[in-house]
C-alpha positions in Angstrom: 120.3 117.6 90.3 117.8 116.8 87.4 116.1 113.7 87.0 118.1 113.0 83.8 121.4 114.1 85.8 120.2 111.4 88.3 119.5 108.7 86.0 122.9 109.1 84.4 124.8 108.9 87.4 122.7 106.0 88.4 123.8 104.0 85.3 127.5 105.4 85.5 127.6 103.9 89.1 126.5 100.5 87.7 128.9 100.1 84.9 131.6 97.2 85.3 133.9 100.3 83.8 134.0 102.2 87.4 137.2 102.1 90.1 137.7 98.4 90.8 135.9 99.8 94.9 132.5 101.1 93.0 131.9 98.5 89.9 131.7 95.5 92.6 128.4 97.0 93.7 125.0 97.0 92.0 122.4 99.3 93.0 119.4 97.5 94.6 117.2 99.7 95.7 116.6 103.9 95.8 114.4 106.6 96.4 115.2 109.5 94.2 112.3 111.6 95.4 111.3 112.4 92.3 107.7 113.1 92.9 105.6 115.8 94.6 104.1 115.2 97.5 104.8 113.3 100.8 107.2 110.6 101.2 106.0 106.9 99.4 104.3 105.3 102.2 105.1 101.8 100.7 108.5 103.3 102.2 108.5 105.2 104.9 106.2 106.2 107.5 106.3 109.4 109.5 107.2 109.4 113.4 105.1 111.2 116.1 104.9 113.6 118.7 107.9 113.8 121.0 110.0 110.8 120.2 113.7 111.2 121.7 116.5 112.9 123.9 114.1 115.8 125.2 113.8 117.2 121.9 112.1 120.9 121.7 110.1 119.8 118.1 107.4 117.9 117.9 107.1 115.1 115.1 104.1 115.5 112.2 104.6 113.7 108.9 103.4 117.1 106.6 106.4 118.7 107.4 108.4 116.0 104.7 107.3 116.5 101.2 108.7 116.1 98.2 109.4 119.1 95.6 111.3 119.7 93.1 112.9 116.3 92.9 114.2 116.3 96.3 113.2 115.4 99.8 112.5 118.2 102.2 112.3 117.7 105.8 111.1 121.4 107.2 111.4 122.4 111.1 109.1 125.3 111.9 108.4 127.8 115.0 105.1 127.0 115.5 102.9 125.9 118.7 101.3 122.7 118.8 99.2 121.4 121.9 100.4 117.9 122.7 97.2 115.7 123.3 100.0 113.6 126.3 99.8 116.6 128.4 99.8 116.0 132.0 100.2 118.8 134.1 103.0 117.7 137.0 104.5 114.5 135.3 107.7 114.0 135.5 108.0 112.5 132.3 109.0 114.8 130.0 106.9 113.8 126.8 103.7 114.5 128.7 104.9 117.5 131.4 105.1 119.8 128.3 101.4 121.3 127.5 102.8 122.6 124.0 105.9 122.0 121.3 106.9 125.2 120.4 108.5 123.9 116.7 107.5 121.4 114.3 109.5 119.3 112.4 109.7 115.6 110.8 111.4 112.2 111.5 110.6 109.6 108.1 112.0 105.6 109.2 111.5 102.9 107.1 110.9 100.6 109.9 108.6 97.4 108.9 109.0 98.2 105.5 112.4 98.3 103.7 115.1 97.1 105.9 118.8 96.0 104.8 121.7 94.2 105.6 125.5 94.9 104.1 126.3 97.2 101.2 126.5 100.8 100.9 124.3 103.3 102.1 124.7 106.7 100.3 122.9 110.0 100.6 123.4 113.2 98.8 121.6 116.0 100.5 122.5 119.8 102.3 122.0 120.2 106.2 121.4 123.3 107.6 123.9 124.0 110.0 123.0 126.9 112.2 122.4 126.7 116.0 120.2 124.1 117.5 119.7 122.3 114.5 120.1 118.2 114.8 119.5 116.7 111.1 120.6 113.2 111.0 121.1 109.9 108.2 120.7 107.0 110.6 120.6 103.1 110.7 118.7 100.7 113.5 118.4 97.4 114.0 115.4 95.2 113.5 116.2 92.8 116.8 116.6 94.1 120.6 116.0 97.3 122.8 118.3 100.1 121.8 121.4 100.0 122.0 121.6 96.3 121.9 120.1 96.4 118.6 123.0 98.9 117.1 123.1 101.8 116.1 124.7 103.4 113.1 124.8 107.6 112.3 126.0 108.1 108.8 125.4 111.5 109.0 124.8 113.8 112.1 125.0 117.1 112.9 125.0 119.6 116.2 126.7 122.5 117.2 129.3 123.0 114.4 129.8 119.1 114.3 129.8 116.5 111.8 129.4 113.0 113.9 130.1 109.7 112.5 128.8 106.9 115.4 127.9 103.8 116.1 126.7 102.8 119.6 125.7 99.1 120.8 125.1 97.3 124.5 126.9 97.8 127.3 126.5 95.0 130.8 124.2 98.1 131.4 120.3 98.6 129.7 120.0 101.8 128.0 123.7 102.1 128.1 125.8 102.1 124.9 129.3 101.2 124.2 130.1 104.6 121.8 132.5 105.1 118.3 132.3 108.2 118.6 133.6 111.1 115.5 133.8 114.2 115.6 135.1 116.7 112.6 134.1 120.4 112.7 132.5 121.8 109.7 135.1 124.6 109.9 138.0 122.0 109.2 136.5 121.6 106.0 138.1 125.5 105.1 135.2 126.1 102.6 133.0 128.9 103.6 130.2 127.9 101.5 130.4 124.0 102.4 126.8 124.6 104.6 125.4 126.0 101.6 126.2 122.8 98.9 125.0 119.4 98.6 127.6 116.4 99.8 127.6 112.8 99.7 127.7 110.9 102.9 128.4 107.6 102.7 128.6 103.8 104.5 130.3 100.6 103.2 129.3 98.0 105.6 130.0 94.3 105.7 130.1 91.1 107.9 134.0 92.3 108.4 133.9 96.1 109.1 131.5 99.3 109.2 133.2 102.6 107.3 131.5 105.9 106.8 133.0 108.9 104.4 131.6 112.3 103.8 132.4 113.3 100.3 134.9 110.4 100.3 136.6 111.3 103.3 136.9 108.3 106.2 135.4 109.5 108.9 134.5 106.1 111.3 135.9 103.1 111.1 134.6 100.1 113.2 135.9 96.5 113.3 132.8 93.8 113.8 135.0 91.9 116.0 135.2 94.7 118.3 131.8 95.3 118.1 129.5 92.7 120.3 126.9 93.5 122.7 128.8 93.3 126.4 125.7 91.9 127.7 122.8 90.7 125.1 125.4 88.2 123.3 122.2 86.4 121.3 121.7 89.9 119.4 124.6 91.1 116.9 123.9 94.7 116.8 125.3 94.6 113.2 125.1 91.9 111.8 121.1 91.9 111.4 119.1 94.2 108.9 118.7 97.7 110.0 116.4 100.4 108.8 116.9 103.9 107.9 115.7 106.9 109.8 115.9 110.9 108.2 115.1 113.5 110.1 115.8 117.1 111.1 115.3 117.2 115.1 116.1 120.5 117.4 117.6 121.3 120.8 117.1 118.8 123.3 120.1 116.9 124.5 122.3 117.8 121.9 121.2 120.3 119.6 121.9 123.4 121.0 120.8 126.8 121.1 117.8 127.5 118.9 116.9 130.9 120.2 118.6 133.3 117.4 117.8 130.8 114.6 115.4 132.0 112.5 112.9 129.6 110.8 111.7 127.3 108.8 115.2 125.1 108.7 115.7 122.5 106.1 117.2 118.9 105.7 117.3 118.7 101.8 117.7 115.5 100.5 118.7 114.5 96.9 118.2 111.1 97.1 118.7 107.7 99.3 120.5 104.6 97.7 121.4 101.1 98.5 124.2 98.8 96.6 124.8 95.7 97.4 128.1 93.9 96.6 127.6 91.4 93.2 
């Protein structure tokens, strides 16, 4: 999509004239990534290293850059020595002397957080094996999960996931809304190859997240209270936003007949907030 393409969307999606569910919401903040370079780092800062859920890639902020007017988040097969080495822990962020892929995590964390209104990406995931790209939301208070947990948008192994996760009586142990839809439901052979819109409408009442305007999660605040942690409210604080294109590990899959680099493409990120 063109900058001018952008910007006129931008201002159709503002006008009072729009369905009676878009024209009570007024854009407050976006990143249209319309600029070359790495990410604005008055927005988000790039994670490091082996972060989460025995990932195989390790974390470096130059592979996200922005090109083109879009956001690319590149994995590569590549070997990088990890400076945590130590040979015969048991932990498994320093018992592995190299990452054998690279890729990039960007958070917005302690810089642009939000809370309510509707979260919207337009972007195109890769979807072969092993690949993990996700559109995520954390929250500012408490350990995960207490602090909640929101995935717009994730993908694994022929899987669209819509979740949300907070505490449990148990730390470290969340209370999942869990959705699954394959990719192949869609009946669109060329759906991995296009751009879609995923999307969240979140208030005090309710968390909902589409895909291309299709419900995919629904979640009922009331329903949604830490077991444990009571003095947190997983979501009703501000979150931040975490993109990122992780592989293998817990989830991901496979990632030994994928070919390389892989790309998380990303149009742009924007926030609206009810008038």
């Amino acid at each position: 999509m063109t900058t001018a393409e952008k910007l006129l969307l931008t201002i159709l999606m503002t006008l009072t004239t729009l369905a009676p569910s878009t024209a009570q919401y007024k854009l407050i903040w976006a990143d249209e990534f319309d600029y070359d370079g790495a990410p604005d780092p008055n927005v988000w800062q790039p994670e490091k290293g082996f972060t989460r859920n025995h990932e195989d890639q390790w974390y470096q902020g130059e592979n996200a850059y922005c090109k083109g007017g879009y956001l690319i988040i590149e994995a590569k097969k590549e070997r990088v020595k990890n400076p945590r080495y130590v040979a015969g822990s048991s932990n498994w962020k320093e018992s592995r002397e190299y990452a054998e892929y690279t890729s990039a995590s960007i958070i917005t964390r302690g810089k642009k957080s939000f809370q309510y209104g509707r979260f919207e990406m337009r972007a195109k995931i890769d979807t072969r094996s092993g690949l993990w790209p996700a559109f995520w939301t954390l929250g500012e208070k408490g350990e995960w999960p207490d602090n909640g947990e929101i995935d717009i948008m994730e993908f694994y192994r022929g899987m669209l996931l819509a979740n949300l996760a907070w505490g449990s009586t148990e730390r470290y142990k969340p209370i999942w809304n869990s959705n699954k839809k394959q990719i192949n439901t869609f009946q669109d052979a060329d759906w991995s190859s296009k751009f879609h819109v995923w999307r969240m409408d979140w208030d005090e009442n309710s968390v909902k997240i589409y895909v291309d305007d299709e419900l995919l999660a629904s979640q009922d605040q009331a329903k949604a209270v830490n077991a444990k942690n009571k003095d947190i409210t997983p979501f009703k604080q501000p979150h931040y936003i975490l993109l990122g294109l992780a592989l293998g590990g817990d989830n991901g899959g496979d990632l030994s007949k994928t070919d390389f680099p892989a790309r998380f493409e990303v149009d742009y990120v924007r926030i609206y907030q009810k008038q």
